[in-house]
PLY file of the C-alpha trace (Angstrom):
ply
format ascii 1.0
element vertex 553
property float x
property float y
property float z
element edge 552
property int vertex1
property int vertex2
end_header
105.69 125.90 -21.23
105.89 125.51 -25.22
108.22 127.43 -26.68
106.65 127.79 -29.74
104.04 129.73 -27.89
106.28 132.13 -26.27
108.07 132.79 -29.85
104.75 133.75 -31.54
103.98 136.14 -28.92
106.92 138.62 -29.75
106.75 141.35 -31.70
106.38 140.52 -35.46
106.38 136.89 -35.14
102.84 136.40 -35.84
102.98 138.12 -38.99
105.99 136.12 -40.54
104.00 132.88 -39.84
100.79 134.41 -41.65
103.27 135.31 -44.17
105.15 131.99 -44.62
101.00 130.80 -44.63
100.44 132.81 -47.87
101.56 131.43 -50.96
101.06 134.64 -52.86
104.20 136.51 -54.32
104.81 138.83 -51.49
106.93 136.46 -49.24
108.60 135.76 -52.28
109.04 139.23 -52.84
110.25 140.26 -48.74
112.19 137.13 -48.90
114.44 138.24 -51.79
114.54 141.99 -50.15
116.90 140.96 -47.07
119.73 139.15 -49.62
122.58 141.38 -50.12
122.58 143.07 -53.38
125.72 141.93 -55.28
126.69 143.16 -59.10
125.51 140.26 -61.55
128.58 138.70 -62.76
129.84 136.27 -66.31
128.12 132.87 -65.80
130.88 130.36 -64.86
130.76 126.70 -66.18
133.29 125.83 -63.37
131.72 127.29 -60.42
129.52 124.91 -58.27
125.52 125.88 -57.92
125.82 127.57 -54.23
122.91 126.93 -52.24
120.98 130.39 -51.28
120.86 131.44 -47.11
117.76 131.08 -45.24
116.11 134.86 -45.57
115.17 136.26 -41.96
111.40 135.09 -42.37
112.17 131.44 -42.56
113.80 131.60 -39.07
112.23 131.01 -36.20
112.42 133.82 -32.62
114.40 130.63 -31.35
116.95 130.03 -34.40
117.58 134.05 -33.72
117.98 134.47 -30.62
120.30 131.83 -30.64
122.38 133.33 -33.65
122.60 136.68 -31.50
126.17 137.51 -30.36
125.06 138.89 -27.04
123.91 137.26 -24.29
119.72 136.54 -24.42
117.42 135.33 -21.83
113.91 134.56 -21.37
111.73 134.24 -18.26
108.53 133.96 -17.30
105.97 133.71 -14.16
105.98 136.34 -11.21
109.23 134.34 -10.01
110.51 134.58 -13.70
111.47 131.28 -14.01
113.83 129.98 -16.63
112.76 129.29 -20.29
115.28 129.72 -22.37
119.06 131.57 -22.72
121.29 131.10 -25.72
124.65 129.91 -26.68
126.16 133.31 -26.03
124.37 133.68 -22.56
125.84 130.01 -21.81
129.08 131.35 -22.71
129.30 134.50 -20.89
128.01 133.41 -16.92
127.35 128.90 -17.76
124.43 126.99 -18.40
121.00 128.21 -16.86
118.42 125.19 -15.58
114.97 125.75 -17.02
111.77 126.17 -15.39
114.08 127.40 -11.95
113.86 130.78 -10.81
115.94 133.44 -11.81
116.98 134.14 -8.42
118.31 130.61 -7.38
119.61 129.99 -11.24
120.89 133.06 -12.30
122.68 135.23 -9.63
124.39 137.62 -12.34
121.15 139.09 -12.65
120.94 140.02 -8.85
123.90 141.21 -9.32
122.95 144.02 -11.94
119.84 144.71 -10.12
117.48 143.37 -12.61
115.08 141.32 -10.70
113.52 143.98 -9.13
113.56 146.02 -12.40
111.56 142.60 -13.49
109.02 143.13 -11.77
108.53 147.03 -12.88
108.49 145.74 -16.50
105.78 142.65 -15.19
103.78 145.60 -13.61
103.76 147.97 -15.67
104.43 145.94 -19.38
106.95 149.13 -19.94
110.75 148.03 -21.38
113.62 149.20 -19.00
117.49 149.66 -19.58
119.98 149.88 -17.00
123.65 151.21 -18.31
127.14 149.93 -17.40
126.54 148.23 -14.08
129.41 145.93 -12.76
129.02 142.38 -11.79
131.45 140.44 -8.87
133.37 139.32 -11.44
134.25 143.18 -12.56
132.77 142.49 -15.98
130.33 145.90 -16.90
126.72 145.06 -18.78
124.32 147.48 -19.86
120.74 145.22 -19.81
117.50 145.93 -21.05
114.35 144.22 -19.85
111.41 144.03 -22.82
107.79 142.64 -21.74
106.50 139.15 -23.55
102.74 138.25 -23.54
101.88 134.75 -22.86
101.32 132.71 -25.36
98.73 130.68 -23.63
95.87 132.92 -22.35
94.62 130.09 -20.06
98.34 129.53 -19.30
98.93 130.08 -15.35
102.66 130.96 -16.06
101.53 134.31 -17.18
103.74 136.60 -19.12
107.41 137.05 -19.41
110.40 139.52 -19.84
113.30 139.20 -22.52
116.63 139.72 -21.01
118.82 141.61 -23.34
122.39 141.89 -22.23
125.99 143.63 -23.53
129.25 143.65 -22.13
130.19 147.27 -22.13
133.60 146.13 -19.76
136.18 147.77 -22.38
133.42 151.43 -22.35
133.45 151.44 -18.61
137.02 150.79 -17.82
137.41 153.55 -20.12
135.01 156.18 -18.89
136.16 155.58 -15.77
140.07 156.35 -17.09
138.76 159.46 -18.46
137.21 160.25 -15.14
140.10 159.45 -12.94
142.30 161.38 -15.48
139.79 164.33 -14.88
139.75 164.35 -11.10
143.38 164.22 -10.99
143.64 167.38 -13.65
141.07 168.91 -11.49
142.72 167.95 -8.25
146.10 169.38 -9.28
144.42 172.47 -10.29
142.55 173.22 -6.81
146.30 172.35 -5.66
147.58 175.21 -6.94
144.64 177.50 -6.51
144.94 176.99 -2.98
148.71 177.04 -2.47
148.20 180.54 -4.16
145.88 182.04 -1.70
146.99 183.23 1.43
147.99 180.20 3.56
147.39 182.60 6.64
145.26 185.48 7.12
146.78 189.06 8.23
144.93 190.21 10.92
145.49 193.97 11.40
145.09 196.09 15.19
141.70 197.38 14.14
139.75 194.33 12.25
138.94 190.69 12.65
139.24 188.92 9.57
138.39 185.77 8.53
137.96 184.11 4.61
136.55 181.19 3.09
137.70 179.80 -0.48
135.83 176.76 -1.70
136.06 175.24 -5.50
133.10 174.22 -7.56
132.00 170.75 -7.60
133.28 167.58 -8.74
131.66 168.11 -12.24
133.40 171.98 -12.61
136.91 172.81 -13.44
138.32 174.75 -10.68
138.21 178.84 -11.55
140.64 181.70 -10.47
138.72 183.28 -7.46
140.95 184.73 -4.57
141.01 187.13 -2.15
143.62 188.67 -0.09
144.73 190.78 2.89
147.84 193.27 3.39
148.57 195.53 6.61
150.18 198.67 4.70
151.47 200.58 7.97
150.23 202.86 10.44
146.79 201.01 10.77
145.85 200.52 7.19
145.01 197.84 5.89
144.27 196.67 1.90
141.34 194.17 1.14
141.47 192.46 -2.19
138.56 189.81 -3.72
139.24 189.31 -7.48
137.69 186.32 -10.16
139.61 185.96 -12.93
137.24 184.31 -16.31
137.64 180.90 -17.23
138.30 177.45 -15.57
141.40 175.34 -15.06
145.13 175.66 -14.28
145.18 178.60 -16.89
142.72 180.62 -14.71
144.31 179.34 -11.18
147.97 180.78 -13.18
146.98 184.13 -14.03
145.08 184.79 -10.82
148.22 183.78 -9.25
149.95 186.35 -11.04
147.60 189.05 -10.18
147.32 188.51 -6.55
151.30 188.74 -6.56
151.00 192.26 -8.38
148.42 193.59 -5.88
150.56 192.73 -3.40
153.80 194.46 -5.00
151.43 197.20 -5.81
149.89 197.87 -2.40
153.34 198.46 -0.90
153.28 201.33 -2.95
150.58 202.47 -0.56
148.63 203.77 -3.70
145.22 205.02 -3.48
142.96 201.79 -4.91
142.14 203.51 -8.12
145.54 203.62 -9.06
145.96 200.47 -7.87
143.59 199.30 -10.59
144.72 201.17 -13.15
148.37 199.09 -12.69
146.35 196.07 -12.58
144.58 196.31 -15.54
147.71 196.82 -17.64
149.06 194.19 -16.53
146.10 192.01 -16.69
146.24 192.57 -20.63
150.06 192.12 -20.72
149.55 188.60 -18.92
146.97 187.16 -21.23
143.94 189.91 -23.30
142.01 186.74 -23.94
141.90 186.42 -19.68
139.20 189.12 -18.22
139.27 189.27 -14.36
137.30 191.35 -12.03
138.67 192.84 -8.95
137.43 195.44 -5.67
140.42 196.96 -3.58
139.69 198.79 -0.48
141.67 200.45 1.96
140.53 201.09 5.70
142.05 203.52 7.47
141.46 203.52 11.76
141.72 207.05 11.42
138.97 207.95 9.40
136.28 205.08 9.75
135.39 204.20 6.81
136.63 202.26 3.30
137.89 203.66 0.41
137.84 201.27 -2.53
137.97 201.13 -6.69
135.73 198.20 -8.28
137.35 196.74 -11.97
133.65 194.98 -12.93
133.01 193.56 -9.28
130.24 192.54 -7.40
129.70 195.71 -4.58
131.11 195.35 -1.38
128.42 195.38 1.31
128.22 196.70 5.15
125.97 195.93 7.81
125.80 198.15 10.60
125.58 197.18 14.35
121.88 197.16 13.97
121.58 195.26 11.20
121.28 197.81 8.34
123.06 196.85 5.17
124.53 199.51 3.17
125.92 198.81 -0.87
128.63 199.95 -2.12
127.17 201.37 -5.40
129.96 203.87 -7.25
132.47 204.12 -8.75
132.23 200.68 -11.33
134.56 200.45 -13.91
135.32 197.33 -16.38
137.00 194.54 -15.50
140.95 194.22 -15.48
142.52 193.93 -18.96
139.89 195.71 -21.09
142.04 198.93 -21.52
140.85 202.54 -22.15
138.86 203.61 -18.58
140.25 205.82 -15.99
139.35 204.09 -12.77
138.37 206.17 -9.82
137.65 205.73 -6.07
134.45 205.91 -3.89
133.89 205.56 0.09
131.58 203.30 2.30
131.53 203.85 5.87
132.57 201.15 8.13
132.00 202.44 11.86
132.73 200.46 14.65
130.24 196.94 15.40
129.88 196.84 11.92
130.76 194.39 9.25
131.65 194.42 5.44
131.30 191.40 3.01
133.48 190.87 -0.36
132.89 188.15 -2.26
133.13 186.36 -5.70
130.12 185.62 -8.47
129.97 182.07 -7.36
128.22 182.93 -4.14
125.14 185.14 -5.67
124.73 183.84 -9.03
122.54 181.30 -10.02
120.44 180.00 -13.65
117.50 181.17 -14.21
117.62 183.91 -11.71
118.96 187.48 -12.14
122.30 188.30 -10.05
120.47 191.39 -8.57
118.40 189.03 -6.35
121.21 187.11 -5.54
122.68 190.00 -4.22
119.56 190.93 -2.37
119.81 187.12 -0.63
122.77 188.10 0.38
121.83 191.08 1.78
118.96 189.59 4.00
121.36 186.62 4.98
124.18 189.29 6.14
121.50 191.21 8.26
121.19 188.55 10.49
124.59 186.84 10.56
126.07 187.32 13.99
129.17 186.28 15.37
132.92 185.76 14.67
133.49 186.56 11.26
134.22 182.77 10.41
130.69 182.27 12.05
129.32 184.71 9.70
131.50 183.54 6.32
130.13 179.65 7.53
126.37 181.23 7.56
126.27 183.81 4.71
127.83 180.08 2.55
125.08 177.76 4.06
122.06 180.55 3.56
123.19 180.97 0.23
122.81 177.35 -0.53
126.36 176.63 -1.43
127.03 173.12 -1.11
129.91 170.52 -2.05
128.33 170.18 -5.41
127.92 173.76 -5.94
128.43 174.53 -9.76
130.97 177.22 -9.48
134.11 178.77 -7.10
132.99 180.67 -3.98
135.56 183.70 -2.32
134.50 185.60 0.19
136.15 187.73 2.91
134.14 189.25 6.10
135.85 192.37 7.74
134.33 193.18 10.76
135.25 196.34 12.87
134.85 195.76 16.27
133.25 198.00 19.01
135.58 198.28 21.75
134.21 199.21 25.11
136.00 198.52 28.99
138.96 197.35 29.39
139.61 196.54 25.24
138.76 200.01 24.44
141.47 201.42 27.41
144.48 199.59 24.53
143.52 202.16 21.92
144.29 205.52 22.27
144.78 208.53 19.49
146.91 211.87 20.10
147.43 214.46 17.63
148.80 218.07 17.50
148.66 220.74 14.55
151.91 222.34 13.94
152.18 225.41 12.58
155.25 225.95 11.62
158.44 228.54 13.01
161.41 227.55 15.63
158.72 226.93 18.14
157.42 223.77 16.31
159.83 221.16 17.11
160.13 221.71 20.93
156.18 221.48 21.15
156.29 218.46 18.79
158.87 216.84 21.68
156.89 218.14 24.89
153.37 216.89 23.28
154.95 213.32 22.08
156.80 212.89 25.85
153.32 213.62 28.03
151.12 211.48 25.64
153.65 208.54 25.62
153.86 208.95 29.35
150.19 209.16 29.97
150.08 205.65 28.06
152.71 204.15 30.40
154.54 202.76 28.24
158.26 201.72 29.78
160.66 204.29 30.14
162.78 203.20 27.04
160.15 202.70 25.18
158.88 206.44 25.56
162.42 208.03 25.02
162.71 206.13 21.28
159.41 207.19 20.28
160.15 211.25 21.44
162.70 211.05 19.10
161.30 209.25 16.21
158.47 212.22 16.45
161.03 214.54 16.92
162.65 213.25 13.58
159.33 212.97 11.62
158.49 216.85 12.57
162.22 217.94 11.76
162.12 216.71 8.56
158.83 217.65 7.60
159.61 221.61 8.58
162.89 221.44 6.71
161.03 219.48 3.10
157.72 219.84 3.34
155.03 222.72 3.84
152.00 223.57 5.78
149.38 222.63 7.17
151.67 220.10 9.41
150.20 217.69 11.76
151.64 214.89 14.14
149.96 212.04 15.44
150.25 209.20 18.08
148.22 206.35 17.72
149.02 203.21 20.64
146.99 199.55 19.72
146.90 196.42 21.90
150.14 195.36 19.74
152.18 198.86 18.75
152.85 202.37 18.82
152.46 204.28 15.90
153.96 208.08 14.71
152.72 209.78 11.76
153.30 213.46 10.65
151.43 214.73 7.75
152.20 218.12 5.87
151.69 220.10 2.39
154.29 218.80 0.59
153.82 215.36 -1.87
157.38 214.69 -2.23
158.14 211.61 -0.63
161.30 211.01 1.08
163.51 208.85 0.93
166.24 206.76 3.10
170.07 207.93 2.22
173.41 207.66 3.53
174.52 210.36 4.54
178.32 211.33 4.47
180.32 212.37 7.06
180.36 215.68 6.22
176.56 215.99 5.71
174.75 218.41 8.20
171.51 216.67 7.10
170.10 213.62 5.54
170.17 211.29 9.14
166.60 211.73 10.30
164.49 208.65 7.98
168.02 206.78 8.53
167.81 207.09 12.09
164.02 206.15 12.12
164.61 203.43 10.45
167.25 201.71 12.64
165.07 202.85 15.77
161.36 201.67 14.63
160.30 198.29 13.81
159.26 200.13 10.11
158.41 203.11 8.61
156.98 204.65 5.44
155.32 207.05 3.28
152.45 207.88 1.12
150.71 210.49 -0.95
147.67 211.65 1.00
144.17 212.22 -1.27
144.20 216.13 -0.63
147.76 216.53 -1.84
150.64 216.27 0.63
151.99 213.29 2.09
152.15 211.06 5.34
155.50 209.82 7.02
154.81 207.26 9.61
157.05 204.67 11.71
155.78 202.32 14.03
156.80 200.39 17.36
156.12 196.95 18.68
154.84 196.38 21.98
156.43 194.91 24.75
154.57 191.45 25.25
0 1
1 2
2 3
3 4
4 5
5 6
6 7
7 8
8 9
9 10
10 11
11 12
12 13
13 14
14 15
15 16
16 17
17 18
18 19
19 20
20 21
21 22
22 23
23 24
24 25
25 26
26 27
27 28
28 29
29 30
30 31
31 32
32 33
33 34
34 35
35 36
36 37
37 38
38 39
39 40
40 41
41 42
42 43
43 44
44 45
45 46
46 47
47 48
48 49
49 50
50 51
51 52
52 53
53 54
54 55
55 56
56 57
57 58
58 59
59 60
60 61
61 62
62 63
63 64
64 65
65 66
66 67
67 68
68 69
69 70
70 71
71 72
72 73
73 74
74 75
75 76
76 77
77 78
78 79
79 80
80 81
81 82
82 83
83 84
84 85
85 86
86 87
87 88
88 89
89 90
90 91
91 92
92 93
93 94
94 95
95 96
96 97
97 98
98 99
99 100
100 101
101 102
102 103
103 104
104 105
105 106
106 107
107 108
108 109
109 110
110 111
111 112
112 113
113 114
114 115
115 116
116 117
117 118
118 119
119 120
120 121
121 122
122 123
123 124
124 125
125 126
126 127
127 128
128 129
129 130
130 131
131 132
132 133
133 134
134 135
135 136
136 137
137 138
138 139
139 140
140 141
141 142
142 143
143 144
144 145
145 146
146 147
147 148
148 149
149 150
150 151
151 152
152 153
153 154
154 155
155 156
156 157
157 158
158 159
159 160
160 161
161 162
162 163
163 164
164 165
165 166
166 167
167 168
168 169
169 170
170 171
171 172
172 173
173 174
174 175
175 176
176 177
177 178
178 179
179 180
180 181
181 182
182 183
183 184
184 185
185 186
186 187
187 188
188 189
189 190
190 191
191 192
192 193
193 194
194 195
195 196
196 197
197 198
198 199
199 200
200 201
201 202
202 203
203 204
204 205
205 206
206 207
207 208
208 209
209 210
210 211
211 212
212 213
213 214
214 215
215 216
216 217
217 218
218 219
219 220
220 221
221 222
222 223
223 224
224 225
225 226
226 227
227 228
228 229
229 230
230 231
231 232
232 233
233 234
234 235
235 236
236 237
237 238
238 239
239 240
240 241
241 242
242 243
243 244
244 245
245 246
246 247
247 248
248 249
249 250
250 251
251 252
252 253
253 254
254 255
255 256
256 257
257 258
258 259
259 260
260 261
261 262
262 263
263 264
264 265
265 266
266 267
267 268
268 269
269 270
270 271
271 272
272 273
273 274
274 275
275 276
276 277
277 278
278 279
279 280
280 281
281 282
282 283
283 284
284 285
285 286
286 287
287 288
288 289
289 290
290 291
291 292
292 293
293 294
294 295
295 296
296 297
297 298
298 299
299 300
300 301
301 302
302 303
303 304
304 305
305 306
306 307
307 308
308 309
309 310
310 311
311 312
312 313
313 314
314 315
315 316
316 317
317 318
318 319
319 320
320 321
321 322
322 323
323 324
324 325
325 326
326 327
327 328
328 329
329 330
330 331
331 332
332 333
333 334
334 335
335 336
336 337
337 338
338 339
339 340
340 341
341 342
342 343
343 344
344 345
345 346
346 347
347 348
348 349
349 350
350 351
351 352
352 353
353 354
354 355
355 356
356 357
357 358
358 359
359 360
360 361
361 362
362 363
363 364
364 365
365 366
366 367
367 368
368 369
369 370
370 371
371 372
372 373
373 374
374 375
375 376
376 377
377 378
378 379
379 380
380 381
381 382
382 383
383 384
384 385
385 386
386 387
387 388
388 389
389 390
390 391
391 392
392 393
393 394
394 395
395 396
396 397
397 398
398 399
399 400
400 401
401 402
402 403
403 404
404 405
405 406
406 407
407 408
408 409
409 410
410 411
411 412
412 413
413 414
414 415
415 416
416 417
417 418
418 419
419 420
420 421
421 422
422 423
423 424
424 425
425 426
426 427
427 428
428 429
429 430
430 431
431 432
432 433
433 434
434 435
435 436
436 437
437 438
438 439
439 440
440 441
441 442
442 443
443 444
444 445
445 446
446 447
447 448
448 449
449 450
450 451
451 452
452 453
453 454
454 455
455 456
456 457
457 458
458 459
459 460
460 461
461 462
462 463
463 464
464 465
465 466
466 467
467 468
468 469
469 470
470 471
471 472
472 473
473 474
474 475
475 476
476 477
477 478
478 479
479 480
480 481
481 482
482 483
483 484
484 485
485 486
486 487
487 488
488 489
489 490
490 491
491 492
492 493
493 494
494 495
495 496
496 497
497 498
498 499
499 500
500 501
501 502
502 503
503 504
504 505
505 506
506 507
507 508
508 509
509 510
510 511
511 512
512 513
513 514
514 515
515 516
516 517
517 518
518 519
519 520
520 521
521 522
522 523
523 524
524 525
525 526
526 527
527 528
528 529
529 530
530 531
531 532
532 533
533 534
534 535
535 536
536 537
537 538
538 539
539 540
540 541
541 542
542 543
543 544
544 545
545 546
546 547
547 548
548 549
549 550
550 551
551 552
């Protein structure tokens, strides 16, 4: 194959020959255009006559591709057979036999892919690039493939491609020091994210819990989504799900603080909306450029159903035994750290066989598509989740199309209340007796706590402890507090637990009493008897003073 022939065929070629053909001025005239413009300068007797450069037209497509720092081949035929590389080629991967294929002479290009890619550019006469792809050798090249037409038409080599090649080693070994820097800042913050979530799930008497916490992809920094659980005493239990704004270890820091003042917060045993009204103080305190979202909820065995405060989150949902889902709607206030709202609280019914849902942004937003119908996704997907409650967190993630490559954090906690019937439902057991006051009050208190605990058969000892922590409860409550009085007995699979409610909000609180005291001894005594005790304000006014009792076994 003539060279010569392959050289006129690219682009532009043709028309420097006319040109160099055509003795008019305007060769002249291009020729002078591409000589660097310099300032004229004092004619010098002693300078030598310098002899001007060849201008760009004069050259031939061989003289520049051979001038051409980076590595240049051509090949033609179906089997793209050798014609030509130049001096930097040679120099970068050795001299290339011509008229051999390019997959017995050149194996670099096998290497980068580009004989296949050959053929697309053959087929289709369309240039192609490929970017920074690695040879054995660990050298990087970014190569583009341009189509040649034959010079010959009668020639049975048929057309050609033009191998354009750059080392990009020194680009690549950087970009891929920028990534490696990135996964590791990105590893170390899903580090501490998950070392400040709950290592270990509480699981209260009354609910099976179970949580799943899983970061955004590889290309998203890691957010402040977490969730939490926290048995409060006598049954109750607090449910947390919070997402703080922003991405990184600044995000995966503040949530930590957060979480760690809900928990200080909720051993207050607060109603949620005050709970909220902590947290957002402290949320601006922390950092007011950091917004963070948050639903608390409080179940109580007692009463069957959640009450909860929402700070700008997503509602919590419930789906009945039968599949109904119910939304937590009201109250909504804004999210933690905005300032200036009074936060209230709202109920959702959670009866037995049922199961409620809190969860984080990540899992129901998406672009292009309003968070409403996320929501409502979710709501179809939770209507037919059945199972264990990690069974139903694995399903309500995989309906939801959240994979490893999911763009953003996904928290969500399941709460399911089960139904107890048979031999289960014989472990649970409630007692209560209204006490109206008057001398009488105390001995009925003692004779009502003595047949329930006896009717439970619970061991002898067992029964005499928990007669007198009742009998302590109700003795203090008719000395401090007022009516309407009430006591309770409430036995689980795993505990006993007293309660006595009255009129009165003042809480007490444990003292030591002195010698001479003729009161002051019943919380103290409580408290070295039970396994814990406590107090809180009840939502009508009044309080609650409850202790509890482990199990035997």
């Amino acid at each position: 194959m003539n060279f010569t022939r392959w050289s006129a065929r690219l682009p532009g070629t043709q028309r420097r020959a006319a040109a160099r053909d055509d003795h008019s001025s305007v060769p002249a005239a291009r020729a002078e255009s591409v000589q660097p413009r310099t300032e004229p300068t004092p004619p010098d007797d002693t300078a030598e006559p310098s002899e001007p450069g060849p201008s760009l037209d004069s050259l031939s497509a061989r003289e520049i591709l051979g001038r051409l720092p980076a590595p240049v081949a051509l090949l033609h035929g179906p089997d793209h057979r050798v014609t030509y590389v130049n001096d930097a080629y040679t120099a970068a991967f050795g001299p290339r036999p011509c008229g051999v294929p390019a997959a017995e002479a050149m194996p670099e290009l096998s290497e980068l892919g580009l004989l296949p890619l050959m053929d697309q550019v053959l087929r289709s006469g369309t240039p192609r690039t490929v970017k920074s792809r690695k040879t054995l050798t660990g050298s990087s090249y970014t190569a583009s493939c341009t189509p040649v037409a034959a010079g010959d038409p009668e020639s049975a080599d048929g057309a050609g491609v033009l191998v354009y090649v750059t080392d990009v080693t020194d680009h690549a070994e950087a970009a891929e020091r920028l990534r490696a820097s990135e996964r590791r800042h990105r590893d170390t913050a899903v580090t501490l994210q998950r070392s400040l979530l709950p290592q270990e799930l509480e699981q209260p008497d009354d609910l099976r819990i179970a949580a799943t916490y899983q970061p955004g992809g590889t290309d998203a920094a890691v957010g402040g989504d977490w969730y939490d659980v926290i048995t409060l005493g006598a049954g109750r239990t607090a449910l947390v799900i919070g997402d703080v704004m922003g991405r990184g270890v600044r995000a995966a820091a503040v949530m930590g603080q957060l979480r760690t003042a809900v928990r200080a917060y909720a051993r207050l045993d607060l109603p949620p909306h005050e709970v909220l009204q902590l947290l957002d103080v402290l949320a601006a305190e922390i950092d007011a450029s950091q917004i963070a979202t948050c639903a608390y909820a409080v179940h109580d065995p007692n009463e069957g159903h959640l009450v909860y405060a929402s700070a700008g989150h997503l509602p919590i949902l419930v789906c009945d035994e039968d599949g109904t889902v119910h939304r937590a709607e009201e109250p909504t206030g804004p999210p933690l750290g905005t300032g200036g709202w009074v936060h209230t609280s709202g109920t959702i019914a959670l009866p037995p066989g049922s199961t409620a849902v809190l969860y984080t942004d990540g899992l129901v937003e998406r672009r292009r598509e309003d968070i409403d119908e996320g929501v409502a996704s979710l709501e179809r997907a939770l209507s037919g989740a059945k199972g264990s409650p990690q069974v139903v967190c694995d399903r309500l993630i995989r309906s939801l199309g959240v994979t490893a490559e999911h763009d953003d954090d996904v928290a969500v906690l399941v709460v399911q209340h089960p139904a107890r019937t048979g031999a289960s439902a014989e472990l649970f057991h409630n007692a209560s007796l209204e006490l109206l006051g008057g001398i009488e009050a105390a001995p009925r208190a003692r004779a009502f706590a003595t047949g329930v605990l006896a009717s439970w058969r619970f061991p002898m000892e067992l029964c005499d402890l928990g007669v007198l922590a009742a009998s302590e409860l109700v003795a203090n409550s008719l000395q401090h507090g007022t009516p309407p009085m009430r006591l309770g007995l409430r036995r689980t699979d795993r505990r006993l637990i007293i309660e006595v409610t009255d009129g009165d909000d003042h809480l007490p609180r444990r003292r030591r009493a002195e010698p001479a005291d003729e009161a002051g001894r019943g919380i103290s005594i409580v408290a070295t008897i039970a396994s814990s005790w406590g107090s809180r304000r009840t939502p009508g006014g009044g309080k609650a003073v409850w202790c509890e009792f482990s199990l035997p076994g």
